[in-house]
N, C-alpha and C positions, 0 to 999 in steps of 0.2 A: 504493500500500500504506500508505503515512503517514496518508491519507487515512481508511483502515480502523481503521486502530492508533486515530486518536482520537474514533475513533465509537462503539466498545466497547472494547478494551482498556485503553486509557491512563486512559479513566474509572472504572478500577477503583481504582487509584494517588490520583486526585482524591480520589477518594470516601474515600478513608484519611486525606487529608490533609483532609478537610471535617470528618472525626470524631473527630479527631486520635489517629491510629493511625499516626503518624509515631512514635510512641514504638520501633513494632516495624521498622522501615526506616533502617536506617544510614544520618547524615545527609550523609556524602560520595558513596556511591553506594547507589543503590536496587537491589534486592536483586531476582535472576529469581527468577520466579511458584513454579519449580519447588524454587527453592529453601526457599521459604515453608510445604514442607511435609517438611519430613525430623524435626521433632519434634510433641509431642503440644504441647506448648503453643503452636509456631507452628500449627500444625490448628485448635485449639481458638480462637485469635483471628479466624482467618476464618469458622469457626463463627460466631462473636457476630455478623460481622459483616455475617454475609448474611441475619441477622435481624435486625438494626439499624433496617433502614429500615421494615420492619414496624414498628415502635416508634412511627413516627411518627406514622403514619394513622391513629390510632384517638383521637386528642386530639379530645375531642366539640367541645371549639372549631372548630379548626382542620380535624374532617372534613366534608367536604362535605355528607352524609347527613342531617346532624345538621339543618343550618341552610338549605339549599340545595333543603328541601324545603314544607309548605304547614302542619306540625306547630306549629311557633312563628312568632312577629312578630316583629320586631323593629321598635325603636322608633327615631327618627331622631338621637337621639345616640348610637347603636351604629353608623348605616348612615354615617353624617360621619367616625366614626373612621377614621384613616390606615390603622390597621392592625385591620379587622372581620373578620370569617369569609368566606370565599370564599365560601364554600354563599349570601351573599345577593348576590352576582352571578350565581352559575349560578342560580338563582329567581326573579332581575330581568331575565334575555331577557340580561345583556350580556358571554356567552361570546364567544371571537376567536378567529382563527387566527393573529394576530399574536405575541399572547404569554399561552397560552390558559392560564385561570384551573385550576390541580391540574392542570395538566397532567404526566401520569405516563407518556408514552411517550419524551420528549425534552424533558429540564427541566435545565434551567444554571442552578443557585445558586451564592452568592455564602458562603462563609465567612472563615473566619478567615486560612487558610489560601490564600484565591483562590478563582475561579472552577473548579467541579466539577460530574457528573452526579451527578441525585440522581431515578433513575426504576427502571421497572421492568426496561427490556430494561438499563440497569447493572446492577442484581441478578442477573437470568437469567445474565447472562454472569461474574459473580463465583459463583453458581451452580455453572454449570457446569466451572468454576475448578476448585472444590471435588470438584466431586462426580470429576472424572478424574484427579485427583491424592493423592485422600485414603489409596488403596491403597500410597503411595509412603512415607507416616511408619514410623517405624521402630519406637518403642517407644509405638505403641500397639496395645491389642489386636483381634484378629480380629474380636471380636463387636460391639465399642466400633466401629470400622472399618464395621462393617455396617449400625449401628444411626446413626450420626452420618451417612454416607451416602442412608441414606432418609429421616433429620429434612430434608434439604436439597432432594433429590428432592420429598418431599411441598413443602415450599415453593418450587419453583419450579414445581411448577401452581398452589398459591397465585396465585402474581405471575402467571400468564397469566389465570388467574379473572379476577384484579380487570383485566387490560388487556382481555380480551373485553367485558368486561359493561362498560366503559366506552367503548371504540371499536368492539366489534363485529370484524369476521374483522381477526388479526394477524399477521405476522410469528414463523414459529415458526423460532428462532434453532437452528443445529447446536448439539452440543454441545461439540465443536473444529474449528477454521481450520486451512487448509492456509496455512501462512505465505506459500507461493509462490504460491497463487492470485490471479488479475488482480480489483482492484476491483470491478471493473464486472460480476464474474459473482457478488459478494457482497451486490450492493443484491437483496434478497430481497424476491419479491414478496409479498402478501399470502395467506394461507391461504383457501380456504373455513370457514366458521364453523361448520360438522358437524364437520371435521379439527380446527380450534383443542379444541372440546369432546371430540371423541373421543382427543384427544392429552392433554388435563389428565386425561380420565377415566382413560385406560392409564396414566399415568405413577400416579397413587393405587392401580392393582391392582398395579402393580409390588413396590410399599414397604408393603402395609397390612400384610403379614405380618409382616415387620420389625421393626415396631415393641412396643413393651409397653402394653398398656394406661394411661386418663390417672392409673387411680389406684394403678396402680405405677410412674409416672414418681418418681425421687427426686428431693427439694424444691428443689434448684440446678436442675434439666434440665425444669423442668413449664412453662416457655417455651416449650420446642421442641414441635416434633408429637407427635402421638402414633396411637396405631391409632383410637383414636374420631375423631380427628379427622381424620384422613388420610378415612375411611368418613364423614364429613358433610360433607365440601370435595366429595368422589363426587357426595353426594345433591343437595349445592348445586347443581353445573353441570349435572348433568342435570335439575334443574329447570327452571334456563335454560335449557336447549338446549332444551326442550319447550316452552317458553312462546311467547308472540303474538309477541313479538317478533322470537325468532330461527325461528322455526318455521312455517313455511307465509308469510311476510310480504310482501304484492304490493309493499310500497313498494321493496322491494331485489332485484325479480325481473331487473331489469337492471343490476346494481352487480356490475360485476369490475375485476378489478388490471388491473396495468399488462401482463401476457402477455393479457388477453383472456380469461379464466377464472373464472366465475361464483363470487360469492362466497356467497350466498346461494342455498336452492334455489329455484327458480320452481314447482315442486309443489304443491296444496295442505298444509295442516298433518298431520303424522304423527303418528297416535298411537301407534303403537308408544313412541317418545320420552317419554311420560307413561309407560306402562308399565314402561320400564327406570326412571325415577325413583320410580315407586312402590315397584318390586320393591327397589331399592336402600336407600330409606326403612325402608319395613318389616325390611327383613336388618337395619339398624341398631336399632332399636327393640327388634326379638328380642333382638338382640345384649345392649344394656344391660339389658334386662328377665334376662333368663336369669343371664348374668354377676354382675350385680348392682353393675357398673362406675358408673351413673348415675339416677337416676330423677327424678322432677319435685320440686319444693320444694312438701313437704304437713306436715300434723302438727303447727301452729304453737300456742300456745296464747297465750289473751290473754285480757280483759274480757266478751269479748263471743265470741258464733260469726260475726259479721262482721267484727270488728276480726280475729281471729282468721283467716280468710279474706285480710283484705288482708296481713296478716304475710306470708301465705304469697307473694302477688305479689312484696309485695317484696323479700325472702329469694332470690326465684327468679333475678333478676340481680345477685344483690349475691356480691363475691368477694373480700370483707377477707380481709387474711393466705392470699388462696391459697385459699379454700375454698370450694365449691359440693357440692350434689349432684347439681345438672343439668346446669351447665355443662361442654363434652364440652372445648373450649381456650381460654385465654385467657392473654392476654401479656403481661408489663411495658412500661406507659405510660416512654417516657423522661422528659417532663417531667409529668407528672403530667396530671390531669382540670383542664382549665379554665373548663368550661361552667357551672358552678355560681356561678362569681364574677359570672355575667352573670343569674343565676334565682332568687339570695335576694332576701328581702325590704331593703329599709332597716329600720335598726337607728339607736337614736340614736345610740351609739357606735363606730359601721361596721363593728365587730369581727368582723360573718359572711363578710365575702370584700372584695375587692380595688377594687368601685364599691360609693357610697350607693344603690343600689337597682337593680330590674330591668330588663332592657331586655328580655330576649327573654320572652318569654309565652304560652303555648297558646292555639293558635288558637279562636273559636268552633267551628270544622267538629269539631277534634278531641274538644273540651268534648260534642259532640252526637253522638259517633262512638260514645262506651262506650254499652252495654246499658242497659236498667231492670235493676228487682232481678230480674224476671221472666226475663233474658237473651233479652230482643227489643230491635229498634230500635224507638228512640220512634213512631216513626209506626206499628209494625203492632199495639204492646201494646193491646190493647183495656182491660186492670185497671188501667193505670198511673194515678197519681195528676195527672200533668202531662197527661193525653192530650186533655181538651179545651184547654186553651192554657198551654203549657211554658214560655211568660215571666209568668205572672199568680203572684202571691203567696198563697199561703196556710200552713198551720200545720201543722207535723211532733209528733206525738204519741208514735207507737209509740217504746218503750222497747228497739228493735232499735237504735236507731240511735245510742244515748247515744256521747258523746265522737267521734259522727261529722259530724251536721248540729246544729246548733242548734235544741232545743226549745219548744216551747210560744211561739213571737216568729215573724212574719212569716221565710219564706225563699221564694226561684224555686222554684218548681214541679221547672225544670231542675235545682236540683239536692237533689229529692228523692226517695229510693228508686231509686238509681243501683246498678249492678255494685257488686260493692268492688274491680275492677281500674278504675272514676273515682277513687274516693275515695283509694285508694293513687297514682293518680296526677299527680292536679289537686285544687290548691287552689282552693274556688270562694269565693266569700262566702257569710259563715252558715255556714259549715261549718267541723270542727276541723284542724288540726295537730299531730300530734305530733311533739314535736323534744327530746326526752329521755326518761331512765326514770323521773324522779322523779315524784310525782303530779302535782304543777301544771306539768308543762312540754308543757301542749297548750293550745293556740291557735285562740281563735276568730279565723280570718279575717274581719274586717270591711272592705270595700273602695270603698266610699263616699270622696268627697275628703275629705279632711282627718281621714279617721278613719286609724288604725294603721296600715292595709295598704294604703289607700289613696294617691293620691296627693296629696302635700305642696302642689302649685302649684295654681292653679285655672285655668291653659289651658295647653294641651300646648305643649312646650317641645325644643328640639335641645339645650338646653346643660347637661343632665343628664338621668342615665338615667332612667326612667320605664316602668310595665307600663302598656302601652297596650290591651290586652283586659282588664284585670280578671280575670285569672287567674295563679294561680302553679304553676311549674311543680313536683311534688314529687319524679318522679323523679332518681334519682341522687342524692338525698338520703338519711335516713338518722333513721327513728325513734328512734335511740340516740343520736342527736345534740342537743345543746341548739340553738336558733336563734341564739343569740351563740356569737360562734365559731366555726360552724360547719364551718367547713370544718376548724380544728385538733382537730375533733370527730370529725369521719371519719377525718383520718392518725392518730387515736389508737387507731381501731380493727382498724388494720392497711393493710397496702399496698393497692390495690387495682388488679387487673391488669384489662385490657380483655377485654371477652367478645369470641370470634369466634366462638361456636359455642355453642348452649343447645340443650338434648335437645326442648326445645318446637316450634321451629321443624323438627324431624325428626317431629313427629306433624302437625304441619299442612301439611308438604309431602306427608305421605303422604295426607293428606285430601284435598288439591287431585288430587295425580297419581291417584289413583284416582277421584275424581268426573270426571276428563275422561278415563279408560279406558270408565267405563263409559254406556249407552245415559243411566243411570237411578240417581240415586244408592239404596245401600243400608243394609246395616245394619254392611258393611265402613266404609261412607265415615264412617260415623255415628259410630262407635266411637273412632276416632282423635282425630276433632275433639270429641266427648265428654272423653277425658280430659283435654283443655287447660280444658273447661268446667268439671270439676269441681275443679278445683282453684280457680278462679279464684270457684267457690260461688255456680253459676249452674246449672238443670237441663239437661237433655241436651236437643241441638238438637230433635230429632223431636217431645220431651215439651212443651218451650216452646213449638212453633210452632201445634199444636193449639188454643190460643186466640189465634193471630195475628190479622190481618185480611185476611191470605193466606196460609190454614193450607195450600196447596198448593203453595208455593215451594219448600218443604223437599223435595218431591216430584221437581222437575225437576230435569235438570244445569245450567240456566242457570240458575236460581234458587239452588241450593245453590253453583253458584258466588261468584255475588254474597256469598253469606252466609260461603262461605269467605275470600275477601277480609276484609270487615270483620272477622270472627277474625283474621285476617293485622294488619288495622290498629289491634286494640281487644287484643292480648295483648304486641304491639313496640313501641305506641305511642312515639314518640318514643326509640327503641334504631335508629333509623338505618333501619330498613328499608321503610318507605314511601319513601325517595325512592328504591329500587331497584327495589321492588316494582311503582308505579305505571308504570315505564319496562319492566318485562318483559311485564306484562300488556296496553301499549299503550292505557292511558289517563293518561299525563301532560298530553295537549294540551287534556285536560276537565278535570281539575282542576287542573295547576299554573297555568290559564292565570283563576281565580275569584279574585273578589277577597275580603281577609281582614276578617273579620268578630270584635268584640266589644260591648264596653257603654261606654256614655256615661262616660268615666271621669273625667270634671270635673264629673257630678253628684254633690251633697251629698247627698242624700237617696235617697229610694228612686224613688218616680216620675221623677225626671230621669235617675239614672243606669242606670235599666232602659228609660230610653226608652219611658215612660208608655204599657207594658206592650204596644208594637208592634214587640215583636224588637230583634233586634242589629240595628247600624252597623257602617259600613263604617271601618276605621282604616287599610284601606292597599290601594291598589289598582294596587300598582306589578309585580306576578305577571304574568310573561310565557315562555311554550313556543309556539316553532313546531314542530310536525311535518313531516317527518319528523326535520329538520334537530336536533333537540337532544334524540332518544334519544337519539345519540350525541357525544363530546367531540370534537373538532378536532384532525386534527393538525397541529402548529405548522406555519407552512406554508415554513421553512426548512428543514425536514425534509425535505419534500415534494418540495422543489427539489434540494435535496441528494443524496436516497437514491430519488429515482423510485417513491417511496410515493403510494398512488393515495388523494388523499382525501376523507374520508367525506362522502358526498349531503349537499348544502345547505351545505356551507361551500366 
């Protein structure tokens, strides 16, 4: 039984003492569990604190998503750093089972306080701590009682989402131990992965009701769940449970736990499973649409009707001071956003963030992922400007494009008459910047050596940071920001909390789940992924594809899948969801496994540094995915030995 206690229980204690919530724990004796809730203010500290560890995961540094994927490069005085992003191990092939990189099922950190659990099944079970005991405080109220109850419920199918989609079938923990029960009938075996999804699903019809809408949450409580959000965690998991990977997948037709009990189905793919996430999709969309709770980020005004257009992208993930009107939840970062210190430019005076210059970079794939203005991919635009060869130089005229590309001078082909979700999100060369409201605070990026935004050294170097593509990254930046300073630019413009949910990604899951309902996409499928296009100031797929150079793709469901994809990868870019997305769809082992591609970035001039007009180079070819084996993450494999957990194919 001792054995039990410190496998979930006692790591709840840790975990106090990791966050230092020894303040609320008398320090001669520690205080029973049940005691911890007979007031509203001891309630409300275990509240915080079973959202705590959410807190953590979303530091674009530090989440895997972020860097762990094919989105950015990074350059070899980031990858030498002691302490670099996980995400570029999981990217470089060298995940373990020994002491396995974001490991979130059985993870012992080290704080201040000692050695403590800091994963998900410690939350689940502080969880469910809460949720059986909350009915026990005395002076709080009924409805506060009902509602603080379901903010917690909804987060712990959170915390199983994110264990599924990273391991695959889990461990679905009771929600109270019989104390006197024998050990050995508590190493639980693993779930089937329909049950794990059907169990996060039921647990969100439990609590949606419950809850108040996000934009009558009051402005201390807009951390916790809410009814939008509870109803897009829904739409989420049953998109996963629908998708290649959990859904008809031969590689796992013989994967069971440790009783012998299939964990995956051996069936082919179901499509009913798209159907419940369409249906689910759309209820939510109605939802916001009717209510008038959310809607997409439109109506910007600016310069231009293009600049004017990227306002609106970028407006669409930005949540200063708490405020969206797309975003359905999002949560207070504990330590703040740190990705940005690794994506401004150099500065003479270093003042924009914390290293002289960039390390991490958008990848070419990405640079070549966004749309033309036409909203086709480069290859099928027949009117583009770049369409006979997208690295060859010539001259931008049209007065559409002022304070976007650089006029009337030599620029890439590539990067002219782009989307304006490129332009909002990559810095190319030749093309502008803005990083303030004053008039002159927009910037020609010029990325040539030894020009401004180029690089300072003339051969590439480990012992200072360096953008090794020739691209800067602009997301999560901030047109209202000057480029000095910039990061005390954005805390000026209010906190900014983590998105886990944006109304966008509920019309593109509805696009996808119904293009694979149906034989044949329609004017249903059209509609949804339409209105992500129009904001985004690109025509409607159907009306673009008409001068394709396969005006019939848009026609089939394989085709309109493909094309839903890229909307997947050309509207998130770099918001973390490609490196989830490529693992649900079951093609991570084709592209994570390509090597990363930019430009000569030690040439001075234009012919050297475009590589005398024969495409990009290669700047890093260290991308490694084996299949089946790293879908999914490992579990430690003292765990394994420990708890008779059966683990995942290939490790």
């Amino acid at each position: 039984m001792k054995h039990l206690l410190s496998y979930l229980f006692i790591p709840f204690f840790l975990f106090m003492s990791c966050d230092s919530w020894l303040d609320v724990v008398p320090e001669e004796d520690i205080a029973t569990i049940d005691s911890e809730f007979e007031t509203y203010d001891q309630a409300y500290v275990w509240l915080k604190s079973a959202y705590a560890y959410m807190q953590d995961l979303y530091d674009r540094y530090d989440d895997v998503c972020y860097t762990g994927a094919d989105e950015l490069v990074a350059d070899n005085y980031l990858r030498n750093m002691s302490y670099h992003p996980e995400g570029l191990n999981i990217i470089g092939g060298r995940q373990n089972v020994l002491d396995p990189y974001c490991d979130t099922w059985f993870n012992i950190s080290s704080g201040n306080a000692g050695r403590c659990r800091r994963d998900f099944y410690t939350q689940i079970v502080l969880c469910n701590h809460f949720i059986t005991r909350i009915d026990n405080v005395y002076n709080l109220s009924a409805k506060d009682k009902e509602e603080w109850k379901a903010e917690v419920v909804a987060l712990k199918a959170f915390y199983y989402f994110e264990l599924v989609r990273r391991y695959g079938p889990v461990m679905i923990v009771p929600d109270q131990f019989d104390p006197n029960q024998e050990v050995e009938s508590l190493k639980l075996p693993r779930s089937h992965v329909d049950t794990c999804f059907n169990y996060i699903v039921r647990l969100c019809d439990e609590v949606v009701d419950l809850l108040p809408s996000c934009n009558m949450k009051k402005s201390e409580r807009k951390g916790y769940f809410n009814r939008e959000a509870v109803m897009a965690l829904k739409v989420r998991a049953l998109c996963y449970q629908a998708s290649d990977l959990f859904n008809g997948n031969p590689d796992y037709a013989n994967f069971v736990n440790k009783n012998g009990e299939p964990l995956f189905s051996a069936a082919p793919a179901d499509p009913k499973k798209w159907e419940r996430a369409a249906e689910a999709a759309v209820n939510l969309i109605k939802h916001c649409e009717e209510s008038g709770v959310a809607s997409l980020v439109e109506g910007n005004s600016a310069n231009t009707p293009l600049q004017a257009h990227m306002l609106d992208v970028e407006k669409s993930f930005q949540t200063f001071g708490w405020m969206s009107d797309e975003v359905l939840y999002m949560i207070r970062l504990r330590q703040g956003d740190g990705l940005c210190n690794y994506t401004l430019p150099y500065t003479p005076d270093g003042s924009n963030h914390t290293l002289p210059g960039a390390c991490l970079s958008p990848s070419m794939k990405m640079v070549e992922m966004f749309y033309t203005e036409n909203g086709l991919p480069m290859d099928q635009d027949l009117k583009w400007v770049g369409g006979g060869n997208p690295y060859a130089l010539s001259v931008e005229t049209d007065p559409k494009y002022t304070d976007v590309v650089a006029l009337n001078e030599p620029i890439l082909n590539l990067h002219r008459r782009r989307e304006p979700r490129f332009y909002t999100s990559i810095a190319a060369d030749r093309c502008y910047w803005r990083l303030g409201t004053a008039t002159n605070n927009i910037h020609l990026v010029k990325t040539y050596q030894g020009e401004a935004w180029g690089l300072r050294e003339k051969r590439l170097s480990a012992t200072g940071p360096q953008n090794i593509t020739g691209y800067y990254l602009k997301k999560w930046c901030s047109s209202r920001g000057t480029l000095l300073a910039h990061q005390q630019g954005l805390t000026s413009l209010g906190e900014r909390p983590a998105v886990i949910f944006r109304l966008a990604e509920m019309y593109l899951i509805a696009a996808e789940a119904l293009n694979e309902c149906k034989s044949a996409p329609d004017a249903e499928v059209y509609k949804y992924l339409n209105v992500i296009r129009k904001r985004a100031g690109i025509p409607d797929v159907e009306v673009a594809w008409k001068n394709a150079r396969d005006p019939n793709r848009v026609k089939t469901k394989t085709g309109m899948r493909d094309i839903i994809r890229q909307e997947w990868n050309i509207e998130f870019a770099f918001e973390g969801y490609r490196f989830w997305n490529v693992r649900r769809w079951k093609t991570a082992n084709v592209e994570f496994n390509e090597k990363s591609l930019g430009w000569n970035v030690v040439g001075n001039n234009a012919d050297s540094f475009y590589n005398n007009g024969k495409g990009p180079v290669v700047v890093y070819s260290g991308n490694k995915f084996v299949a089946p084996r790293d879908y999914f993450w490992p579990i430690r494999s003292e765990e394994v030995q420990t708890a008779g957990c059966v683990q995942n194919p290939g490790w």
